[in-house]
N, C-alpha and C positions, 0 to 999 in steps of 0.2 A: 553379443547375443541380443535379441531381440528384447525379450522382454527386458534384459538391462536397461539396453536404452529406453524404451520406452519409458518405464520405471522413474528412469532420471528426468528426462520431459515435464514428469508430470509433476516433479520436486520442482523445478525450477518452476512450473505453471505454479504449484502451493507459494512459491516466496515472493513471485512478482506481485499475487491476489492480494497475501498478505499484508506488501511495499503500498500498494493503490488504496489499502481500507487504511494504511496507517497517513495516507498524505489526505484522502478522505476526508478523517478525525479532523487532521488539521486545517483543512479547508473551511470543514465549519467552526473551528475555534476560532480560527483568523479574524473574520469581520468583528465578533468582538474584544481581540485584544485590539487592532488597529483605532477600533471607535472607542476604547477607555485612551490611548493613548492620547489621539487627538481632542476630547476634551477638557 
């Protein structure tokens, strides 16, 4: 049924959003764990 699917589309659209702001976070945590390690 339509709207099912659609429905589900848009759960998997929420958890990749989700997936991207959590590598996000880590993107900007990154440069300063790297630069504590390296000095």
């Amino acid at each position: 049924d339509e709207m099912q699917r659609t429905n589900l589309e848009l759960d998997n659209l929420r958890d990749k959003i989700k997936e991207n702001q959590e590598k996000i976070k880590l993107n900007k945590q990154l440069p300063y764990l790297v630069g504590n390690i390296v000095e």
